[in-house]
py3Dmol code that shows the C-alpha trace and the ligand (Angstrom):
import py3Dmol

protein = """\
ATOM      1  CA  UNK A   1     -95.916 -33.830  99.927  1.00  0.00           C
ATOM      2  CA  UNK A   2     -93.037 -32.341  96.991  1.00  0.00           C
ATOM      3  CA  UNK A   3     -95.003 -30.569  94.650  1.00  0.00           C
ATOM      4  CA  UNK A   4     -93.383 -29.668  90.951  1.00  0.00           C
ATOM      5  CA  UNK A   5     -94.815 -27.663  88.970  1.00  0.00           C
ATOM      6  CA  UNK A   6     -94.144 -25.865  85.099  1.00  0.00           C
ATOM      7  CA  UNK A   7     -94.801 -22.269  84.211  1.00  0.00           C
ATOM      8  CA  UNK A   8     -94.021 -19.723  81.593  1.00  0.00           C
ATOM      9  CA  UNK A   9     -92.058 -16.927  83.035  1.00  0.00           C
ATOM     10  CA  UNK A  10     -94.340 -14.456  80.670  1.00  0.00           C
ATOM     11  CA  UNK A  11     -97.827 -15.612  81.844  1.00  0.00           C
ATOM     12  CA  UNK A  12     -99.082 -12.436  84.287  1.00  0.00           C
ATOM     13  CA  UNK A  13    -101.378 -14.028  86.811  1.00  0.00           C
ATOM     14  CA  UNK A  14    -100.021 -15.895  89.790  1.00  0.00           C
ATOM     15  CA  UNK A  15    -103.545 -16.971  90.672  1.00  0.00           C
ATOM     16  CA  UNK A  16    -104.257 -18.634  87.408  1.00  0.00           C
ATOM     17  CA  UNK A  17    -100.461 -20.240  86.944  1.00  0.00           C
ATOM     18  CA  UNK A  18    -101.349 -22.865  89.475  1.00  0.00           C
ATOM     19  CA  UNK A  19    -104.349 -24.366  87.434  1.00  0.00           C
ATOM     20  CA  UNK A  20    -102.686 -23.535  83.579  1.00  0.00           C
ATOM     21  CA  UNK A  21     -99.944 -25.797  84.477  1.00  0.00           C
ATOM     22  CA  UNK A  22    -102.517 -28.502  86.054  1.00  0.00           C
ATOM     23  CA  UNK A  23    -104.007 -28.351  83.051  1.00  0.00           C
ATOM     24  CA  UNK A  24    -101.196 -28.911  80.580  1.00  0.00           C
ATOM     25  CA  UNK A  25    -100.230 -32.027  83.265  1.00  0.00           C
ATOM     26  CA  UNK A  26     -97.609 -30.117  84.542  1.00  0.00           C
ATOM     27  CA  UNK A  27     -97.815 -30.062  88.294  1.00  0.00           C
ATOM     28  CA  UNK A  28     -96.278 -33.271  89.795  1.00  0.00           C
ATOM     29  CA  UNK A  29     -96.528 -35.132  92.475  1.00  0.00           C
ATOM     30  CA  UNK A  30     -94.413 -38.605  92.075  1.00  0.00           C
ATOM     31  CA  UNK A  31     -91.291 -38.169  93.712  1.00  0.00           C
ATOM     32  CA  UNK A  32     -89.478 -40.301  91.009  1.00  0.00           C
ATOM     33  CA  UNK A  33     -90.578 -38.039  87.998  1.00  0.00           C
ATOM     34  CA  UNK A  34     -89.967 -35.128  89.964  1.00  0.00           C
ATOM     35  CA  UNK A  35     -86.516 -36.187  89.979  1.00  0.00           C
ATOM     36  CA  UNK A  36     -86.085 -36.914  86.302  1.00  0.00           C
ATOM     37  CA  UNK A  37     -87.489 -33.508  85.177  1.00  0.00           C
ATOM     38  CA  UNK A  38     -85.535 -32.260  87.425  1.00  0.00           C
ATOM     39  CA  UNK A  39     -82.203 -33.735  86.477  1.00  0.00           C
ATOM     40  CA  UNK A  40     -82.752 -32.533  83.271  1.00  0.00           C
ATOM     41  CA  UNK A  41     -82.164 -29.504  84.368  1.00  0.00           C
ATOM     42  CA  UNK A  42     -79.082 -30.047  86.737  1.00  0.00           C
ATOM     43  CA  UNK A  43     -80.587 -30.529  89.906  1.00  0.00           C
ATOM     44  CA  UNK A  44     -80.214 -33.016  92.205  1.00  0.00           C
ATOM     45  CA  UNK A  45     -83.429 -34.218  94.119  1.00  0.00           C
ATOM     46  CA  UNK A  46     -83.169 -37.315  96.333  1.00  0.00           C
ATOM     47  CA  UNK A  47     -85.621 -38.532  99.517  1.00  0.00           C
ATOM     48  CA  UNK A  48     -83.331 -39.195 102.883  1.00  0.00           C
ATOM     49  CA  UNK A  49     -84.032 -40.878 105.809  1.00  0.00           C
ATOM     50  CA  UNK A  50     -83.014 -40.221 109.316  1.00  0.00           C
ATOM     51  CA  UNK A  51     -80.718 -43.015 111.105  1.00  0.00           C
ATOM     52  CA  UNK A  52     -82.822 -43.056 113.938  1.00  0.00           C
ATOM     53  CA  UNK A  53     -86.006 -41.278 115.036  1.00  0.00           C
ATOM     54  CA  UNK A  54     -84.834 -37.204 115.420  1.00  0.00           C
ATOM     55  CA  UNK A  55     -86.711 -35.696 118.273  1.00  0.00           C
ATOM     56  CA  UNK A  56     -88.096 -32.265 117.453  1.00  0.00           C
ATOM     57  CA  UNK A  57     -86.008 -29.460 117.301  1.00  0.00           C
ATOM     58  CA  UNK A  58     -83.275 -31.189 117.915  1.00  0.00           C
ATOM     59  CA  UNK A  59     -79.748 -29.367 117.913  1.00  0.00           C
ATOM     60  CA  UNK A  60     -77.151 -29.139 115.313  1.00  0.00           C
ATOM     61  CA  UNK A  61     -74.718 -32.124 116.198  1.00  0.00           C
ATOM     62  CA  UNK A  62     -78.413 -34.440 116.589  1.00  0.00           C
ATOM     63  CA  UNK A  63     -79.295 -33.582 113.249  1.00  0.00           C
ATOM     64  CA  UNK A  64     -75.803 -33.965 111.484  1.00  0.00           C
ATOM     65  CA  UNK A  65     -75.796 -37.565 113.323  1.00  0.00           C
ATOM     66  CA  UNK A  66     -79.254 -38.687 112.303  1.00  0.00           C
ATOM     67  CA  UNK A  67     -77.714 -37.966 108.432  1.00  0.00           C
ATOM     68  CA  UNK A  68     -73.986 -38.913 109.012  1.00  0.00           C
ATOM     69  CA  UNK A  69     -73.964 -41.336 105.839  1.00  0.00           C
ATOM     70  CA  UNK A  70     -75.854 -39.595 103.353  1.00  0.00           C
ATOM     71  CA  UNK A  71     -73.659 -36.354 104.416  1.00  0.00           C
ATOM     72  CA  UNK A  72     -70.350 -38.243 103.981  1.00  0.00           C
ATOM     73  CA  UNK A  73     -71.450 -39.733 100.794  1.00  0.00           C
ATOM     74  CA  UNK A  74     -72.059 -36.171  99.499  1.00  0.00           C
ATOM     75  CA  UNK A  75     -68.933 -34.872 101.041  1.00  0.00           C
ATOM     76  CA  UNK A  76     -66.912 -37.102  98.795  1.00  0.00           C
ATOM     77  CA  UNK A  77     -68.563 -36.597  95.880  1.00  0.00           C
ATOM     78  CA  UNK A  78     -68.474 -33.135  95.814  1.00  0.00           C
ATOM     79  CA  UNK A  79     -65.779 -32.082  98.010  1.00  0.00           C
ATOM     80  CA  UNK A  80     -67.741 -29.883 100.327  1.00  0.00           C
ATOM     81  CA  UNK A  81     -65.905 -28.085 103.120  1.00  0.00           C
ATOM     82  CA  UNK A  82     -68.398 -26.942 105.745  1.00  0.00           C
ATOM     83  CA  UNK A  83     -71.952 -28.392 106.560  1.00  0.00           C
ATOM     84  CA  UNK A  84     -74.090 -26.425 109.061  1.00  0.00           C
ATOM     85  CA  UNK A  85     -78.021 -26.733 110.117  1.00  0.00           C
ATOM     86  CA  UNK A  86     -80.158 -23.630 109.654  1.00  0.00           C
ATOM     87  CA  UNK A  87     -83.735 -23.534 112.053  1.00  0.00           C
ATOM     88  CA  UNK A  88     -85.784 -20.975 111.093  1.00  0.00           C
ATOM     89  CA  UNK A  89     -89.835 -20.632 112.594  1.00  0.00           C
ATOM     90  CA  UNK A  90     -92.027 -18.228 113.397  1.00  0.00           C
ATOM     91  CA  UNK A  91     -90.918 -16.014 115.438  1.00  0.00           C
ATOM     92  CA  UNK A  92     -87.671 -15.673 114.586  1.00  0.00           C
ATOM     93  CA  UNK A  93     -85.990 -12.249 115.390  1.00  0.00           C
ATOM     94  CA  UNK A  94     -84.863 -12.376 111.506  1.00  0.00           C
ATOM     95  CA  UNK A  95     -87.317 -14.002 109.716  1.00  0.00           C
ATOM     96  CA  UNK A  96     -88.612 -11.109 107.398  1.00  0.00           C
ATOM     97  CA  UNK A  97     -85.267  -9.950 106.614  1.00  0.00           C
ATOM     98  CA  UNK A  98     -84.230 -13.468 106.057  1.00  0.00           C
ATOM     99  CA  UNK A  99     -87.754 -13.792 103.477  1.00  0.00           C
ATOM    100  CA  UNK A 100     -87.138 -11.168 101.737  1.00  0.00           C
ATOM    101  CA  UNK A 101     -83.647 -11.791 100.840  1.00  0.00           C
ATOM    102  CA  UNK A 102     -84.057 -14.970  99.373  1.00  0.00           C
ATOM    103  CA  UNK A 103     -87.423 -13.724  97.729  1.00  0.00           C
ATOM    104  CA  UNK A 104     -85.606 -11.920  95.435  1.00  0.00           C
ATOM    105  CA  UNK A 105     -84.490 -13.831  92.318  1.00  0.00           C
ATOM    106  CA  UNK A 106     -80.674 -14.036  92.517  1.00  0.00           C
ATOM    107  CA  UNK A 107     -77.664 -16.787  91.449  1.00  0.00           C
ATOM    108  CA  UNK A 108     -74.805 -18.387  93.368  1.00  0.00           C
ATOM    109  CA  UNK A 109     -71.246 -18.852  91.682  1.00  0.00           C
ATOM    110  CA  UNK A 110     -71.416 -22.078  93.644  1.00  0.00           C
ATOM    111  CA  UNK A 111     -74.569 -24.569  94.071  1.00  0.00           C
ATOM    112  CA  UNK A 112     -76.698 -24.433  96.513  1.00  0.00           C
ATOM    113  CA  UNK A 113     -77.443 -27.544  98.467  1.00  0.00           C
ATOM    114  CA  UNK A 114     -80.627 -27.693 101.056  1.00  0.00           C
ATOM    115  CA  UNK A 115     -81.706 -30.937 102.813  1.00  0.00           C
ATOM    116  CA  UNK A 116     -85.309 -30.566 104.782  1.00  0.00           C
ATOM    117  CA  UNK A 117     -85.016 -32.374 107.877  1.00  0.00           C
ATOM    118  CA  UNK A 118     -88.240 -30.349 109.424  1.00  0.00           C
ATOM    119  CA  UNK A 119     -90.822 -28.294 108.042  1.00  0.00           C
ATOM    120  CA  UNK A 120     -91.136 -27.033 104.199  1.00  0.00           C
ATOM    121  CA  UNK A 121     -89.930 -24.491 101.381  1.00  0.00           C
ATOM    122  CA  UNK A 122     -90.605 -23.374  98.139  1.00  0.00           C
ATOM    123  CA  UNK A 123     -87.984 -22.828  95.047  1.00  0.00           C
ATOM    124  CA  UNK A 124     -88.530 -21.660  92.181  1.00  0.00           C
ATOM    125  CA  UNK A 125     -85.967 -22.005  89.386  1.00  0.00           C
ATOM    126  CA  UNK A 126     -85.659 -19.320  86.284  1.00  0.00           C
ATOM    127  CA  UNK A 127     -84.386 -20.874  83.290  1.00  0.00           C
ATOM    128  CA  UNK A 128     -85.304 -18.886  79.903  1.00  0.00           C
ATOM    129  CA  UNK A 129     -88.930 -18.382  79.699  1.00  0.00           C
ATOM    130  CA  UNK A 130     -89.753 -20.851  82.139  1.00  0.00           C
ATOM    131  CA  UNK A 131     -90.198 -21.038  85.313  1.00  0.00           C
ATOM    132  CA  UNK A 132     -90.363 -24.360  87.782  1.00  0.00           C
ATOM    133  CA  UNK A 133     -91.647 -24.686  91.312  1.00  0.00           C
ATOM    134  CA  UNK A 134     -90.682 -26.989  93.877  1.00  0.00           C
ATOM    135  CA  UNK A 135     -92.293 -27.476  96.982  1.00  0.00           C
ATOM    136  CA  UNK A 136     -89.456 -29.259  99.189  1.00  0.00           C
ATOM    137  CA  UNK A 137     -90.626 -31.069 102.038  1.00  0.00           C
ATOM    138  CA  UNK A 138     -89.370 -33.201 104.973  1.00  0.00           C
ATOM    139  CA  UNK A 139     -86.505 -35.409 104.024  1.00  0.00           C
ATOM    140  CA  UNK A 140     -85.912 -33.915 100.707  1.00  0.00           C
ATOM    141  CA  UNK A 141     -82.548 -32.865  99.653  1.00  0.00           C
ATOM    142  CA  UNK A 142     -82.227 -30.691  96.495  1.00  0.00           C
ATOM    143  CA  UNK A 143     -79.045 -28.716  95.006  1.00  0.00           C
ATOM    144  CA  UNK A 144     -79.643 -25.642  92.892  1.00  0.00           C
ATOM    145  CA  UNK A 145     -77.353 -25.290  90.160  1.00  0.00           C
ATOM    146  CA  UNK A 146     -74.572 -22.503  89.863  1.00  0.00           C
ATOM    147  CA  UNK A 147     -75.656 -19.441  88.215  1.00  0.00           C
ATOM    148  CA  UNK A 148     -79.186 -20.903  88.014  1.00  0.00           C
ATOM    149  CA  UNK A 149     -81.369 -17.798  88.632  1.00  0.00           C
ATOM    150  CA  UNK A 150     -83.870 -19.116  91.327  1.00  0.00           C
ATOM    151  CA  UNK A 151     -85.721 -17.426  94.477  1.00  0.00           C
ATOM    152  CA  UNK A 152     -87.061 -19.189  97.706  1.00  0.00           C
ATOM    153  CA  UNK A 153     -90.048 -18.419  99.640  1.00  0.00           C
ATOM    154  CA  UNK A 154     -90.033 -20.022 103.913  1.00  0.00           C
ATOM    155  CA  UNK A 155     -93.500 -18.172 103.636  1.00  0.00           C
ATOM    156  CA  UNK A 156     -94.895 -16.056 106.109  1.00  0.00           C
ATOM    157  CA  UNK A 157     -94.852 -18.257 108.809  1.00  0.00           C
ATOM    158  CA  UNK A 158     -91.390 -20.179 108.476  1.00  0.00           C
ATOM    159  CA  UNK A 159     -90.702 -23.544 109.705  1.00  0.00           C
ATOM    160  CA  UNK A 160     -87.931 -25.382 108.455  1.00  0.00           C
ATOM    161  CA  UNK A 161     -84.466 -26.571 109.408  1.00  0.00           C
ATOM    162  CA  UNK A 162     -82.219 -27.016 106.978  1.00  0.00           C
ATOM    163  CA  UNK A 163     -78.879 -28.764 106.470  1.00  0.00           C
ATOM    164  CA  UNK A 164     -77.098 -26.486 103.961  1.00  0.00           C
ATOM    165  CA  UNK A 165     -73.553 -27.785 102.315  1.00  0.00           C
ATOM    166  CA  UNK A 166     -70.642 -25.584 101.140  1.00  0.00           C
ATOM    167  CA  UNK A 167     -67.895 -26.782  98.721  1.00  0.00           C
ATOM    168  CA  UNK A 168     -66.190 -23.094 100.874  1.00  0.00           C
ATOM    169  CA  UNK A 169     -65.587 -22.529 104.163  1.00  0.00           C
ATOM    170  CA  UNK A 170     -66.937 -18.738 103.414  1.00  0.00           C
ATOM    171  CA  UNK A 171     -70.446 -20.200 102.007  1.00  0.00           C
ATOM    172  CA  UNK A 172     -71.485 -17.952  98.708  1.00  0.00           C
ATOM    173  CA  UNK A 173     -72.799 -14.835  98.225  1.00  0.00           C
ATOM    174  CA  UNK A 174     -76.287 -14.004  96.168  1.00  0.00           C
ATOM    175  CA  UNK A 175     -75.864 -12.153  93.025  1.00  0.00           C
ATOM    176  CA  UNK A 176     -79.280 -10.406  92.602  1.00  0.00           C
ATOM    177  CA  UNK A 177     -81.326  -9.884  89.467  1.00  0.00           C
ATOM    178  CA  UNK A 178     -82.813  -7.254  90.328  1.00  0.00           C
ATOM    179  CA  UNK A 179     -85.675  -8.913  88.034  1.00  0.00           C
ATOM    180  CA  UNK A 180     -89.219  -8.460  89.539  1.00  0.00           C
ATOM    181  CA  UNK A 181     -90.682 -11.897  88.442  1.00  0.00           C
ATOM    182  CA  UNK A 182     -90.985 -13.349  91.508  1.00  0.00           C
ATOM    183  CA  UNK A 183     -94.198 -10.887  93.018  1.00  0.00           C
ATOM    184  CA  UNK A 184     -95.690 -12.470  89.768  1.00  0.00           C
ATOM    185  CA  UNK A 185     -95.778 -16.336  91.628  1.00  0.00           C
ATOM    186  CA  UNK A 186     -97.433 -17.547  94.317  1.00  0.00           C
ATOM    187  CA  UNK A 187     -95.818 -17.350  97.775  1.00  0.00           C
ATOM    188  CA  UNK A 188     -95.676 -20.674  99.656  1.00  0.00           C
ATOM    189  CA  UNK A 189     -98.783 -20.358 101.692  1.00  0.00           C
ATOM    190  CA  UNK A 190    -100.207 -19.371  97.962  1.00  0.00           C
ATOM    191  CA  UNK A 191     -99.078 -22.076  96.312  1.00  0.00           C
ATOM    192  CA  UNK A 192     -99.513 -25.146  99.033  1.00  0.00           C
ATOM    193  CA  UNK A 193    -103.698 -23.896  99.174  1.00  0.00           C
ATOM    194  CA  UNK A 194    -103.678 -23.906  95.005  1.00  0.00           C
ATOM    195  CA  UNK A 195    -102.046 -26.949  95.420  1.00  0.00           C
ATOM    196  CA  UNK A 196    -104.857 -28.789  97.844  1.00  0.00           C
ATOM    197  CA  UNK A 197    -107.556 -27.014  95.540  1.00  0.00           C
ATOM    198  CA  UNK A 198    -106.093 -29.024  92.844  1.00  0.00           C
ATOM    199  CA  UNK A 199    -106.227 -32.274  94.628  1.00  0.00           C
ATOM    200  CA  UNK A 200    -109.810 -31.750  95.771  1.00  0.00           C
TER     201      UNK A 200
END
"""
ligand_1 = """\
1
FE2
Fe -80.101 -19.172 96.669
"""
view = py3Dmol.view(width=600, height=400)
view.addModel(protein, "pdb")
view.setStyle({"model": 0}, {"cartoon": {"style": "trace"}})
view.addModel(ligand_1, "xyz")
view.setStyle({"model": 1}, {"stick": {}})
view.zoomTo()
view.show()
């Protein structure tokens, strides 16, 4: 299930963030409210469906077909020039390198768009002295503003595959913070169990 959730950027304890923001009625559930807070902040969040049923792991030109209208519909829109499908699970020869990279709070001079069509991920956007989480799941697409300072965790054990958009054919590069905020929140695995805790 998406999970969004509100923190300050100056609280200290990743264990405690989790339950502060529960508290002040600031972890979300409902897709539709999800999406409003998050508008208000320039990102798109939307639920898509598959065409027809994809089998699992299916390859690149599967996946692209299962989402052909939603994809087109985007493509206009926004003019984007290259759509590919990203697969990463456990195992993968560059999975830590791949973590770490994105662990690191950095911006894009061009938005970043990310539709789940397997597994999960975890954003979190830096904006002032907040900070907001968002636990992506299955069939959600989100697009991270430019120059929005964010990070993403696939967590220790990835598995997701991704369709990623690019208004260039070149992609973006990651302009890094150097800022060490993100060892301060929880990594997925982290944040999914404070999550269920929650719930319970
Ligand atoms: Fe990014």
């Amino acid at each position: 299930m998406s999970v969004f959730s509100i923190h300050s950027a100056t609280f200290p304890s990743s264990h405690a963030a989790l339950s502060l923001a529960a508290q002040a009625g600031e972890v979300i559930h409902d897709h539709a409210e999800i999406a409003r807070r998050l508008a208000a902040l320039g990102v798109r969040f939307e639920r898509w469906q598959a065409a027809a049923p994809l089998p699992v792991n299916a390859d690149a030109q599967t996946v692209l077909a299962a989402y052909r209208e939603p994809l087109a519909a985007l493509k206009a829109e926004y003019g984007f020039q290259s759509v590919d499908v990203i697969r990463v699970q456990a195992g993968h020869p560059d999975q830590e390198t791949l973590r770490q990279k994105f662990l690191a709070e950095h911006t894009h001079n061009d938005f970043e768009v990310r539709f789940f069509v397997e597994g999960r991920g975890l954003f979190y956007l830096h904006v002032g002295e907040t900070v907001f989480a968002l636990l992506c799941e299955q069939g959600d697409l989100v697009s991270v503003p430019a120059n929005t300072s964010h990070w993403f965790d696939m967590g220790e054990t990835p598995d997701f595959t991704c369709i990623r958009l690019f208004t260039r054919e070149d992609g973006w590069a990651a302009e890094f913070s150097g800022d060490p905020l993100p060892a301060s929140f929880p990594s997925l695995e982290g944040y999914a169990a404070a999550v269920s805790a929650l719930r319970r």
